[in-house]
N, C-alpha and C positions, 0 to 999 in steps of 0.2 A: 437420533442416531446419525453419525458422519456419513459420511461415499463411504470409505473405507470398506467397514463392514459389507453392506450392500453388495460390496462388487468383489469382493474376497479377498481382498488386500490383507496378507497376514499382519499380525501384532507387531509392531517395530519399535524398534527403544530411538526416539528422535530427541537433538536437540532444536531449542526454538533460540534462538538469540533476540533479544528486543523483545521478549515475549510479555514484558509488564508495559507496552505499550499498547496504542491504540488496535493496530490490526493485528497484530503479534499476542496479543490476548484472545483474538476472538478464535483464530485459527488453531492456539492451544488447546483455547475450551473445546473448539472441533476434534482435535485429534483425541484429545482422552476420551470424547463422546464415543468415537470410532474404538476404541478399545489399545491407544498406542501408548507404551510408557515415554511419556517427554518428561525432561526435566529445560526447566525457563534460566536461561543465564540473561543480565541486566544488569547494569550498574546504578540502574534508576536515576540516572542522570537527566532522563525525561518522562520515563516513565514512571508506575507507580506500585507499590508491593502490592497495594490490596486489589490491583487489577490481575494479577497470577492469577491463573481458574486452579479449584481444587481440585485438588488430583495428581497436579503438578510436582514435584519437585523442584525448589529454585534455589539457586545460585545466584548471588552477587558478588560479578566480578565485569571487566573488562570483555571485551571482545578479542582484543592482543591475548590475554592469558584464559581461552577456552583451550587449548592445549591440554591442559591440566585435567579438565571434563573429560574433553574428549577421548583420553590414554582410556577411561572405562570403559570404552566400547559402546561404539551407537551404529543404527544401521544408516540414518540422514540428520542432517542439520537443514533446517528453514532458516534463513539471513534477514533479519528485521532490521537488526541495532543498524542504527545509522544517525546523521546527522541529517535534517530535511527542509530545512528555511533559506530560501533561496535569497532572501534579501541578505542575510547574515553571510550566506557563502560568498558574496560579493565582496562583503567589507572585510570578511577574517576568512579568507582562502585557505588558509596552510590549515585550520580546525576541522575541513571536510578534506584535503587531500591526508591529513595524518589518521582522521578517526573514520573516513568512509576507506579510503583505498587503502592507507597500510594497513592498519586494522583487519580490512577483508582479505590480502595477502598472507595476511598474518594467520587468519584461519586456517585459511589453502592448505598452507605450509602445515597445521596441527592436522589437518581430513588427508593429507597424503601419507606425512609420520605414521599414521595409525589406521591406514588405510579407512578411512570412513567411503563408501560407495556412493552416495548421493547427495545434491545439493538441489533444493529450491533458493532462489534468493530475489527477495525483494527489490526490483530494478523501478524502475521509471517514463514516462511519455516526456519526459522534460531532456532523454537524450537523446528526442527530435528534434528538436528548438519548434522553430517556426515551421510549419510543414510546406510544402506547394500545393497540397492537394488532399481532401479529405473526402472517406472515409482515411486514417493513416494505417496504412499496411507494416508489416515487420519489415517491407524491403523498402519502406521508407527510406533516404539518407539521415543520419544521424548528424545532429549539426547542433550540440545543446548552445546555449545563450550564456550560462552561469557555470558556475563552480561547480553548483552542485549535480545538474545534470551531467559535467563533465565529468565529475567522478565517477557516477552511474553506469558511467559508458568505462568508464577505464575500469571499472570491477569487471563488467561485461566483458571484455577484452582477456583481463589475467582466467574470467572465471573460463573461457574457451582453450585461451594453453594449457590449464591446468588438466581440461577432461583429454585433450588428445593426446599428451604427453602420457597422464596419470591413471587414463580408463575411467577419472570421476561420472557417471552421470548424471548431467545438471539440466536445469531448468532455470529459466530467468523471465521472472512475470513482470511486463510493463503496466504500470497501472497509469488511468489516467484519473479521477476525480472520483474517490473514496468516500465513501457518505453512510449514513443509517448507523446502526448497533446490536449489539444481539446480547437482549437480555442487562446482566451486570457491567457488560465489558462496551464503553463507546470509547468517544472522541472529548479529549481533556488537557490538550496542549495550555501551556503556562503559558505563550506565545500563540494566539490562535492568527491564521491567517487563510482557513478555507470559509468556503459562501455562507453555506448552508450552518455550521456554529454558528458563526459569526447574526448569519439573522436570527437564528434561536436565539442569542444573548440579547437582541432586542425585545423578542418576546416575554424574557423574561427579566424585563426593564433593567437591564447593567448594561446596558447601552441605546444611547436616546434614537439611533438612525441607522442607517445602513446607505455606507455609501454608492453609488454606482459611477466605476471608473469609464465614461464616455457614453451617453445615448445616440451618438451619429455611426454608428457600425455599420457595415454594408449587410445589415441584418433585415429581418422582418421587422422585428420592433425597435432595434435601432442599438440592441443590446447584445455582449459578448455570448455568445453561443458555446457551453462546455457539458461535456457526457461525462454524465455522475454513475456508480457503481455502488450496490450495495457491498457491505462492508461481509455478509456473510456467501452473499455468491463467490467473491474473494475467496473467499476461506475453502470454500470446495474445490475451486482451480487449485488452490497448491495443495490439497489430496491426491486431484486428477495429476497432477504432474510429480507429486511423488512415485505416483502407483506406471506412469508411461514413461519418465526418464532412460534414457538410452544409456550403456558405460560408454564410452569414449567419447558420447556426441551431448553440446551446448546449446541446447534447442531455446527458443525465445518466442516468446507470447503477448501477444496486447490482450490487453482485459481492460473495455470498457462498457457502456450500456449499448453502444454503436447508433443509440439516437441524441441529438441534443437538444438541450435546453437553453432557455434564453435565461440572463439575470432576471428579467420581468417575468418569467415564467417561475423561474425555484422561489422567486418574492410572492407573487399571487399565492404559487402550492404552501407557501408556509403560512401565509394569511389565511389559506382553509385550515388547515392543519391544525394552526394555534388560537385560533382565532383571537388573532390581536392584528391589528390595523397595520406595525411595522410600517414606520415613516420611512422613505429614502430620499436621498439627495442625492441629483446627477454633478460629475465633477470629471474635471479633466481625465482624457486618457490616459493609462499608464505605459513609459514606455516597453515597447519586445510583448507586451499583451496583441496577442493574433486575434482575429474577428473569431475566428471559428476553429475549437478543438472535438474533433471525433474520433472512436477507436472504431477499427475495422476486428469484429472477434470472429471471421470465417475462420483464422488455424486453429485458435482455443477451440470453436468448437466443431472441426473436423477433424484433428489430431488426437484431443483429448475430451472430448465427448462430453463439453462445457456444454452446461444449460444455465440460463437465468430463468430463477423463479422469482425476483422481486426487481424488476425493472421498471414498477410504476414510480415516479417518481414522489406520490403522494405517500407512497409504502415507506419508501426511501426513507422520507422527512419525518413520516409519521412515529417509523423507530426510534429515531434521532430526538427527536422531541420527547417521547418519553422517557429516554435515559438523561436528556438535559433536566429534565423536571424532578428526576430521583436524584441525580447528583448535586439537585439545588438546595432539595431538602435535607 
């Protein structure tokens, strides 16, 4: 059973956008668990049909022409669909300023047309860039490094006119290093570029090494320090924050583990985990990689009464592993 239910959050007809992706699936399968009718709009341009959870209703279409959904009357929309490879935002800018920010104004525009009253949306830690100082707080400065977290930040921005002008109320979850699986629904990018795949694919010999970008860090072991997050605590924050959204007011959240990890650390945990030895190689730094990413979750969970139940990290990897092992087979 979702929050939802639990906390007596009535039945709501939500849309999910991005919902045949990675977290956009898991938070689906959440809400119909909770008792909500969603239907999944996706163009499966990354993600994948047989990742919709049953129950669903889905739609393939754009994210420009949810318009169309939406004229049926919903009472929220979760914001998945996006574009999210930060090296790609580098080199083809205008594919994240036309498919994350028009694109999301373009919903705006459909949730006001038809009065839709609330919005979660899928935001980011990468529209802090490099921080000064960690744990990183919401009153962080925003200062992203790329495209894409620059985008991030410019939805953040229209999605705050839109509630004070429009009385939307929204939420905007920063997430920082998404990890784990729940159940059917993981992590299966065409393009993989986070830690914890990427060393499962070694365990599961389609890739001979795992590299590590610098061991001279001003770390303990000498390795980048990043806070991983289960993929279904996830999924109960944008319940929490459906259910506590404000009308007129754009509230914003970090969601992380708030403890970090070393690369030599998520490499050992997945060496228990798989037990496969997973060779790495140390190699130059990359650049704008900061020593040390943390999330500060005191508003998540004084605002909205956020709890982590699976913050171990062996929990973390150990979900993850098992869905890489069924997706293999």
């Amino acid at each position: 059973m979702g929050l939802s239910a639990a906390r007596g959050l009535g039945r709501m007809r939500l849309l999910v956008t991005g919902g045949a992706g990675y977290i956009g699936s898991v938070c689906a399968a959440r809400l119909v668990e909770s008792g909500h009718d969603v239907v999944v709009l996706d163009d499966l341009s990354t993600g994948h049909r047989d990742a919709v959870p049953e129950g669903c209703r889905f739609v393939q279409c754009s994210v420009e022409d949810a318009g169309t959904v939406l004229a049926e009357g919903f009472d929220g929309v979760l914001h998945f669909a996006a574009r999210s490879l930060v090296g790609e935002s580098v080199l083809h800018p205008q594919r994240y300023w036309l498919g994350n920010v028009v694109a999301s104004v373009r919903l705006l525009e459909a949730m006001r047309e038809h009065a839709i009253p609330r919005l979660v949306f899928s935001s980011t830690a990468a529209t802090y860039g490099e921080p000064e100082s960690v744990p990183i707080t919401e009153e962080a400065a925003t200062r992203p490094t790329n495209p894409y977290g620059a985008t991030k930040l410019a939805i953040d921005h229209a999605i705050s006119s839109y509630a004070i002008a429009h009385g939307i109320a929204a939420v905007s979850l920063r997430y920082f290093n998404v990890a784990g699986a729940y159940g059917p629904y993981g992590e299966r990018h065409t393009v993989e570029t986070h830690l914890i795949p990427l060393v499962l694919q070694v365990a599961l010999d389609r890739r001979d090494k795992i590299m590590i970008f610098g061991d001279d860090w001003p770390t303990a072991d000498g390795t980048c320090i990043r806070d991983y997050i289960h993929v279904l605590d996830l999924a109960d924050a944008h319940e929490l924050a459906l259910e506590y959204a404000v009308p007129g007011q754009h509230r914003i959240y970090n969601l992380g583990n708030g403890t970090g990890f070393s690369v030599r650390q998520v490499l050992d945990a997945c060496r228990q985990v798989t037990a496969h030895p997973i060779p790495a190689q140390a190699a130059a730094r990359r650049p704008g990689d900061p020593a040390v990413l943390i999330a500060s979750n005191d508003r998540a969970r004084s605002e909205l009464g956020w709890k982590q139940e699976r913050a171990d990290l062996a929990v973390i990897i150990g979900d993850a592993w098992q869905f890489a092992r069924r997706h293999a087979r």
